[in-house]
C-alpha positions in Angstrom: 72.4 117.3 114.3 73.4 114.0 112.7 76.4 111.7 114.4 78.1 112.4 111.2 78.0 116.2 111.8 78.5 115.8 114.8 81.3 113.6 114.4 83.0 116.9 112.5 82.2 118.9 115.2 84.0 116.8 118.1 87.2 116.7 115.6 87.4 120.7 114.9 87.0 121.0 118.6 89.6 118.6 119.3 92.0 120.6 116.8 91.0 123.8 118.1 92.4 122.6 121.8 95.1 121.0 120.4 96.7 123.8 118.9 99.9 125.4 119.7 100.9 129.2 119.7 104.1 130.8 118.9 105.6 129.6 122.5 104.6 125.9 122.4 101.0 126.8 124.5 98.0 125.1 124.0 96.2 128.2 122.2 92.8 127.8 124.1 94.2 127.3 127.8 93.3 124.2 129.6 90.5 126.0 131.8 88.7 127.5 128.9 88.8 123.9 126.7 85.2 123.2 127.8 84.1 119.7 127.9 82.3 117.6 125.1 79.0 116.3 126.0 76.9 114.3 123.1 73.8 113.4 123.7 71.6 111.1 122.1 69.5 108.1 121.6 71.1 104.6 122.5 72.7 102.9 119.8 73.1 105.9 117.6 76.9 105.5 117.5 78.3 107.9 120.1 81.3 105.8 121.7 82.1 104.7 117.6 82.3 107.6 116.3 85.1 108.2 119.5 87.2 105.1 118.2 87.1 106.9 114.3 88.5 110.2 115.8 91.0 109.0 117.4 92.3 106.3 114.6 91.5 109.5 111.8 94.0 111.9 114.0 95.9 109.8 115.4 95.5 110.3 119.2 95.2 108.1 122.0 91.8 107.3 123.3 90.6 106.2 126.7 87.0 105.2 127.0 84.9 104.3 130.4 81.6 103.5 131.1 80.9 105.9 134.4 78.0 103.4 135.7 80.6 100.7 136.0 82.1 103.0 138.6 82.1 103.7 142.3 83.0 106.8 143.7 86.8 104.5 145.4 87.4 103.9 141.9 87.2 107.0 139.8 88.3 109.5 143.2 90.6 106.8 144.3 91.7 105.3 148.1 92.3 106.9 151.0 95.5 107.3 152.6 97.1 108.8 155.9 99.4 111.5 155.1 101.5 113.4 157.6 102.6 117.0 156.8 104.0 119.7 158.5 102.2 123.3 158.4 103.7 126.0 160.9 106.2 124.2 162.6 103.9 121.4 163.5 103.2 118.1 162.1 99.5 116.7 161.3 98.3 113.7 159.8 95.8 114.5 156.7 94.0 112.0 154.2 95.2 112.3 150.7 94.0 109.8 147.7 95.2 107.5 145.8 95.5 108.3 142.2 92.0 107.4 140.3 91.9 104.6 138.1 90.6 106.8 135.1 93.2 109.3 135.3 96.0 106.6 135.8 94.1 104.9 132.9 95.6 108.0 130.8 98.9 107.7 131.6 99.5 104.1 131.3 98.5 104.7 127.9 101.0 107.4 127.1 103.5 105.2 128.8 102.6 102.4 126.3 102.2 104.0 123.3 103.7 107.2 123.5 101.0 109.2 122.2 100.7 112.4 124.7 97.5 113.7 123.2 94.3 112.4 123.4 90.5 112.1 124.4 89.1 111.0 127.6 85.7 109.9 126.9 83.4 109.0 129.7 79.8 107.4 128.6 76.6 107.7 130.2 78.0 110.5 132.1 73.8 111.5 133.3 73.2 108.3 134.6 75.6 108.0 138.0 74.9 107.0 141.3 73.7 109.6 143.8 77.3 109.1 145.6 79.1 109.7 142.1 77.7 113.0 140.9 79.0 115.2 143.0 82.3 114.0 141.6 81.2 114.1 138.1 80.3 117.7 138.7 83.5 118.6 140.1 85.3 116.6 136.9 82.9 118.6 134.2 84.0 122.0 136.2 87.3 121.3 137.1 88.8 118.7 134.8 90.4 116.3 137.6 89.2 113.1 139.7 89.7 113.9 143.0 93.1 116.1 143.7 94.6 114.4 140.1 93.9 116.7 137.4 93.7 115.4 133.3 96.7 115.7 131.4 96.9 118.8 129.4 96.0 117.6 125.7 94.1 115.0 126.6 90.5 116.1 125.7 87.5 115.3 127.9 84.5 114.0 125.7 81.1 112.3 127.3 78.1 111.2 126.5 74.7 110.5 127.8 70.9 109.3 126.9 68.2 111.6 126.9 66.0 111.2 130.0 62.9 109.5 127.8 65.4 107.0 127.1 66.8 106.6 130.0 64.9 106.9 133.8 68.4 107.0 136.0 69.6 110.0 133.8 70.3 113.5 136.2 70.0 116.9 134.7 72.9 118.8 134.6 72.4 122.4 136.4 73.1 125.7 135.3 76.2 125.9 136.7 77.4 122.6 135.0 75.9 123.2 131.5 77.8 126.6 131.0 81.0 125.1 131.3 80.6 122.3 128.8 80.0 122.3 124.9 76.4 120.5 124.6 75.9 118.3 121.3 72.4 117.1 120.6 72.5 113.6 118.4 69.1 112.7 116.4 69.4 109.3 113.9 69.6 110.1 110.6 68.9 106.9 107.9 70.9 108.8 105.0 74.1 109.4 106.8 74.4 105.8 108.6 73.7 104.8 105.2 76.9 106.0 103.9 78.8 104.1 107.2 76.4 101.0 106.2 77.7 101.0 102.6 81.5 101.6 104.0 81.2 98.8 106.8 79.6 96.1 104.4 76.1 96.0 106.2 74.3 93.4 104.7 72.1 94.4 101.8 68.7 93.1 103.1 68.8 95.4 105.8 70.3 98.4 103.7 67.1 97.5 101.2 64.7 96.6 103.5 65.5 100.1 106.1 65.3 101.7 102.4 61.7 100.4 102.4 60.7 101.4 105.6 63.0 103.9 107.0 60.5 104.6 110.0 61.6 101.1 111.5 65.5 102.4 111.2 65.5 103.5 114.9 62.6 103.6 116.8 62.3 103.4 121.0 58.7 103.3 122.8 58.1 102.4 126.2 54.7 100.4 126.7 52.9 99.3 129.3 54.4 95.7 128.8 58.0 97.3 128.4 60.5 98.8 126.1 60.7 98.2 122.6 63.4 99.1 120.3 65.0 99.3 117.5 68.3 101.0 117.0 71.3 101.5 114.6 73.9 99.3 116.9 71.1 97.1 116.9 70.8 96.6 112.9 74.6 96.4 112.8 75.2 94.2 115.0 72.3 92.0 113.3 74.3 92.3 109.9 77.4 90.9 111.5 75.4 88.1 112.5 73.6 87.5 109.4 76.6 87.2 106.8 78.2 84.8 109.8 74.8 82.7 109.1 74.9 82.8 105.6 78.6 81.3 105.5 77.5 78.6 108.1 74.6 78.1 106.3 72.2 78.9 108.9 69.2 80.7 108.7 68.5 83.9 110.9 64.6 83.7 111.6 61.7 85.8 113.6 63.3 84.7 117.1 66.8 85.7 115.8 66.5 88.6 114.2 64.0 89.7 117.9 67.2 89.2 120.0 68.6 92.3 118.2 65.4 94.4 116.9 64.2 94.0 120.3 60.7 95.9 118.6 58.5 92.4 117.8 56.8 93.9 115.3 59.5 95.2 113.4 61.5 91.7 114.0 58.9 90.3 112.4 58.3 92.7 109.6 61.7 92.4 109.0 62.5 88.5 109.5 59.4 87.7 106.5 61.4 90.4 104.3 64.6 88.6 104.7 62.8 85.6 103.4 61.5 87.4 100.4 65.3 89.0 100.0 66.9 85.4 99.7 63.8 84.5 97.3 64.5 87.4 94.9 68.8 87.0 95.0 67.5 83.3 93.8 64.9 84.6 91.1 67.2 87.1 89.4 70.2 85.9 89.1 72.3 89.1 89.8 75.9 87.5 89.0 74.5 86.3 85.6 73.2 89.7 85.0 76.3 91.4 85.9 78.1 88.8 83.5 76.2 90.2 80.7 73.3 87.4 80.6 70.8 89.0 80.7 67.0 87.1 79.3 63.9 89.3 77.8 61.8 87.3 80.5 64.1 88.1 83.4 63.2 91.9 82.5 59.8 91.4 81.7 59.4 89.4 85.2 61.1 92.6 87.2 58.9 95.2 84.7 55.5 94.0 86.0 56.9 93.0 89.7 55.1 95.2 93.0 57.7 98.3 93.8 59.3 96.6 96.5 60.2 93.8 94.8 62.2 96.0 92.0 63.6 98.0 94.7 65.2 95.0 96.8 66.4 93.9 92.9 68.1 97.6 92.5 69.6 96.8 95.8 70.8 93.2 95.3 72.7 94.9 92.0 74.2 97.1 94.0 75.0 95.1 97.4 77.2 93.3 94.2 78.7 96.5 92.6 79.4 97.9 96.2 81.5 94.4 97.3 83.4 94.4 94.1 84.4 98.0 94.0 85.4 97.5 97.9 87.4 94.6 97.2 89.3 96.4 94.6 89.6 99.5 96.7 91.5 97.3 99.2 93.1 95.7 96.8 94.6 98.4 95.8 95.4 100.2 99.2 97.2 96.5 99.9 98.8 98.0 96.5 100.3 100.8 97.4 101.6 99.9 100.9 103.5 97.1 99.3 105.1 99.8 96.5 106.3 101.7 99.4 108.1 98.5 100.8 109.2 97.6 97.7 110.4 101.0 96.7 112.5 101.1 100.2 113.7 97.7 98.7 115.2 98.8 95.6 117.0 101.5 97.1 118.6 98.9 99.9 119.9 96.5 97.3 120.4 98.6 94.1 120.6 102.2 94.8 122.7 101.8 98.0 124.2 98.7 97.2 127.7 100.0 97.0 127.2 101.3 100.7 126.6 98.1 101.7 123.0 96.6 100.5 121.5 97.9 104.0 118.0 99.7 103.4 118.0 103.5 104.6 116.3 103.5 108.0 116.4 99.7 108.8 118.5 99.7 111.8 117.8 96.0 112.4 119.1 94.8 108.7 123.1 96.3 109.3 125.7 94.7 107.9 123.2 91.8 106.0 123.8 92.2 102.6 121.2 89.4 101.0 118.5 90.7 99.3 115.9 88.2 101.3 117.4 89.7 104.6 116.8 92.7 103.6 113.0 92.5 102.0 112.2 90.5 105.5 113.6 92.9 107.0 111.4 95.1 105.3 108.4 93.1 106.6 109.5 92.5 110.2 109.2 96.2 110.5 105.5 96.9 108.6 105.1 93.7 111.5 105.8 96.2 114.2 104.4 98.7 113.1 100.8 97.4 112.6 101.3 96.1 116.3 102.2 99.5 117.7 98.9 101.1 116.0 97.3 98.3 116.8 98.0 98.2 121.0 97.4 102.2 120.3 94.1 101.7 119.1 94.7 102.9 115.7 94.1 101.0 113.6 90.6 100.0 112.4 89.9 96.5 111.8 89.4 97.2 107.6 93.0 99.0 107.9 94.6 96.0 109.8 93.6 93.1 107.3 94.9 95.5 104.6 98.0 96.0 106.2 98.6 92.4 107.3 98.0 91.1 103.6 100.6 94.0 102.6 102.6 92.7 105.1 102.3 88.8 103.5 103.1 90.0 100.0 106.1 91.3 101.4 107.2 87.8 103.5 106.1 86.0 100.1 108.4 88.2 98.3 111.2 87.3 100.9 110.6 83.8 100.3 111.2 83.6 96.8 114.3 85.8 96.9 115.8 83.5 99.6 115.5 80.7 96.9 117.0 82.2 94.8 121.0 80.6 93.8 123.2 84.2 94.4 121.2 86.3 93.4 122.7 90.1 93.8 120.8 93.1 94.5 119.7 93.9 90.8 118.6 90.5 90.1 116.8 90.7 92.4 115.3 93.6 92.1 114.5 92.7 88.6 112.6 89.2 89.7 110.4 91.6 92.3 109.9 94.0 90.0 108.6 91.2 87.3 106.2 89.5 90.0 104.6 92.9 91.2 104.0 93.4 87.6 101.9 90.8 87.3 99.8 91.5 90.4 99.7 94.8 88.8 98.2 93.4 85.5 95.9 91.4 87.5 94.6 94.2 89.4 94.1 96.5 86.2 92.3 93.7 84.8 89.8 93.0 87.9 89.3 96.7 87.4 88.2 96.4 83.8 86.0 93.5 85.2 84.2 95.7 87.7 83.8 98.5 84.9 81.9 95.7 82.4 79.8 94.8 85.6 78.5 98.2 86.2 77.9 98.5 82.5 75.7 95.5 82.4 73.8 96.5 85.3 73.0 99.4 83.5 71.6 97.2 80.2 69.6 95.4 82.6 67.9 98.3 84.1 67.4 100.2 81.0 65.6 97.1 79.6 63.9 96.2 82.4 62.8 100.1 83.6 64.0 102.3 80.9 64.5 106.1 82.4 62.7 105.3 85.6 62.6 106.3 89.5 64.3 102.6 89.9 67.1 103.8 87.4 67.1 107.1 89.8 67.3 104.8 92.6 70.3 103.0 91.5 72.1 106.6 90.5 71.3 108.1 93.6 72.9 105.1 95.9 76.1 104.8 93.5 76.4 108.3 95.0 75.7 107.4 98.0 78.2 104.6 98.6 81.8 105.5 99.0 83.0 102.8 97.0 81.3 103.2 94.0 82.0 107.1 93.8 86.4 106.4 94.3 85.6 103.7 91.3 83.3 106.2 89.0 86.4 109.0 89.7 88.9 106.8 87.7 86.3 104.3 85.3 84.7 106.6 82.6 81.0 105.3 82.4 79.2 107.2 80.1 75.3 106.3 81.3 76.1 106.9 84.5 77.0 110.4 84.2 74.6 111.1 82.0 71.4 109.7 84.3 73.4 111.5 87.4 73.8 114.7 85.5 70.1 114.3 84.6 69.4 114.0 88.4 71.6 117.0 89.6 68.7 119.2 86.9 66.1 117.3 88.2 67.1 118.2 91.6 67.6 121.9 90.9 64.8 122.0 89.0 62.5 121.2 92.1 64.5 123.4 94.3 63.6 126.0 92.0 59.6 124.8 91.9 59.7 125.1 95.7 61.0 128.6 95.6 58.1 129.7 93.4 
């Protein structure tokens, strides 16, 4: 299956286990929660998909790398231990607890969440003096004589052995007590993380091109060569770094991540091409409406590749305009629930005393700046619990933290203000959030006339073509666009996607017959 399939898998598992009966119980007892093992290529996005689960549910997460591991580490120490059995006393050797399971238990301690997932990676690939220990933790659920905590999950993960020459099969007995999950990459569901995540738009259009190079491992007589998902992420990161710095990522760059030479270099002359094409076109003149009868004639008689890294450079733009507005408007709402807790501080509960319900920390201040700092100090603390939890993804925590500054900007202003009582104040807050209201609705009619020119251009420049399918078909595809097309009506686009959807049924039809 797909990581994002099985991604769903490990999270209806993880409720499954989770769940309580009538008398407080976990509903699938402790011994018969079996553990998770995912297998799959390197770099397909096992241990990620871990850090989304856990931030999407809300539960602690502990993650270790088992090779880093001796057998002293993850059983723990010896000790000397005297006990008394039948009247007699003996000296036995007990162990320190391990440093995984104590792992689990400083993080309850720090962030108070008792439920979790214990994920262990490369779990196939210990040391001879490590596996029989593994064995007894995929059987038994403990490290030594320390056992897991009840509702903490045990997930793990592992290469297959072409991938992998120090991996050990798992016997019989092993396999029937664990839930087995086999990982294969799959282009069209990373593509929906790629959109989400930003990933720059050369190597969305160029994998788009060639989605044979998207992850490919060989071993050769000179080596390995590959060429994985992590791999093209982590290139991306790098890339849009470069373009800031005005640097330029070449053959020997991109090889130190597509560590598959002829792919690097497949790919490093296409990035070349890319930057020549964002210069040729002009995509943030076309999306402003100027649009020339040569600029479409040029892209009408251009190879196929060519239009299709133009299709893509649209909408690399579309996609980072629609995501800015989609944070913008998540930083939005998190500041109308601050400000909401606000009003009822300083006007609704004003004649209690100007305190906001809740704010244990603002009692007995009665200026409206103390109290929207207040406010603030609070979303402060908050972001750094989730964030020591490992909750927070880094997307959600710039969000948050801008939230956070409107609020402290809001603060500001109040405190200059000459005596101002709770509903004056109120009022001025209410007046400033208007106008970042305004200026959001307007951005949003921006974005809406963008899309709209990007459709003049490719109707004059393809008409009702497979590029203008192309285009439809990735809107779809990227998470952005669809949350924008749920709330802008754009009349093309459903009327070329509703033209797909027959198309699409029409050859699921043909291939019945």
């Amino acid at each position: 299956m797909n990581i994002k399939r099985a991604k769903q898998e490990i999270k209806d598992t993880i409720q499954a286990y989770l769940l309580r009966d009538d008398t407080g119980a976990y509903a699938i007892p402790s011994i018969r929660q079996r553990p998770v093992l995912l297998i799959g290529p390197p770099g397909v996005g096992k241990t990620q998909i871990m850090e989304q689960i856990s931030q999407e549910m809300g539960i602690g997460l502990v993650a270790y790398t088992i090779t880093h591991h001796t057998r002293q580490s993850a059983v723990g120490l010896p000790f000397i231990e005297k006990k008394q059995y039948g009247g007699r006393e003996y000296t036995v050797t007990e162990y320190t607890m391990s440093e995984i399971v104590a792992s689990i238990y400083d993080k309850i301690e720090s962030t108070g969440l008792a439920e979790g997932i214990l994920f262990i990676d490369e779990i196939n690939c210990v040391s001879e003096t490590l596996a029989p220990t593994m064995l007894q933790f995929l059987q038994c659920k403990t490290f030594g004589s320390h056992r897991i905590p009840e509702g903490w999950i045990i997930v793990t993960a592992g290469n297959p052995p072409e991938y992998n020459k120090s991996v050990r099969e798992f016997d019989v007995v092993t396999l029937d007590r664990i839930k087995k999950i086999t990982v294969e990459p799959d282009f069209e569901v990373w593509k929906e993380y790629a959109y989400r995540e930003n990933i720059h738009p050369a190597i969305l259009s160029y994998l788009g091109i060639k989605r044979q190079n998207f992850c490919q491992i060989e071993t050769t007589v000179d080596g390995k060569r590959f060429a994985t998902p992590r791999g093209w992420e982590d290139l991306s990161e790098l890339i849009c770094v470069y373009e800031r710095l005005e640097k330029k990522a070449d053959r020997d760059v991109v090889g130190q991540y597509i560590q598959f030479p002829a792919i690097a270099k497949d790919f490093a002359n296409y990035l070349e091409l890319y930057y020549k094409y964002r210069d040729d076109y002009q995509v943030d003149q076309v999306l402003a409406g100027v649009i020339s009868e040569a600029l479409c004639d040029k892209v009408a008689k251009a190879a196929f590749d060519e239009k299709l890294s133009v299709v893509c450079l649209l909408l690399s733009k579309l996609s980072g305009v629609f995501r800015e507005l989609r944070l913008r408007e998540r930083q939005m709402e998190l500041v109308m629930n601050g400000l909401k807790e606000f009003q009822k501080a300083v006007v609704t509960d004003a004649t209690a005393g100007g305190v906001a319900h809740g704010m244990a920390d603002c009692e007995n201040v009665q200026s409206p700046a103390a109290v929207m700092m207040g406010l603030a100090a609070r979303m402060e603390r908050e972001i750094n619990a989730d964030r020591s939890a490992g909750l927070l993804s880094r997307r959600e925590e710039a969000v948050r933290r801008s939230a956070l500054i409107e609020l402290e900007n809001y603060g500001k202003e109040l405190a200059q203000m000459e005596r101002a009582d709770g509903p004056a104040a109120w009022e001025q807050v209410r007046a400033r959030f208007g106008q970042a209201s305004d200026r959001y609705e307007e951005r949003r009619i921006s974005c809406g006339e963008m899309l709209e020119h990007a459709f003049d251009f490719l109707e004059a420049a393809f008409g009702d073509s497979q590029e203008m399918v192309i285009f439809v078909t990735e809107l779809n595809t990227n998470e952005y666009c669809v949350r924008f097309l749920q709330e802008y009506e754009c009349e093309r686009y459903y009327q070329y996607n509703k033209r797909l959807l027959f198309d699409d049924e029409e050859q699921r039809l043909r291939a019945r017959i």
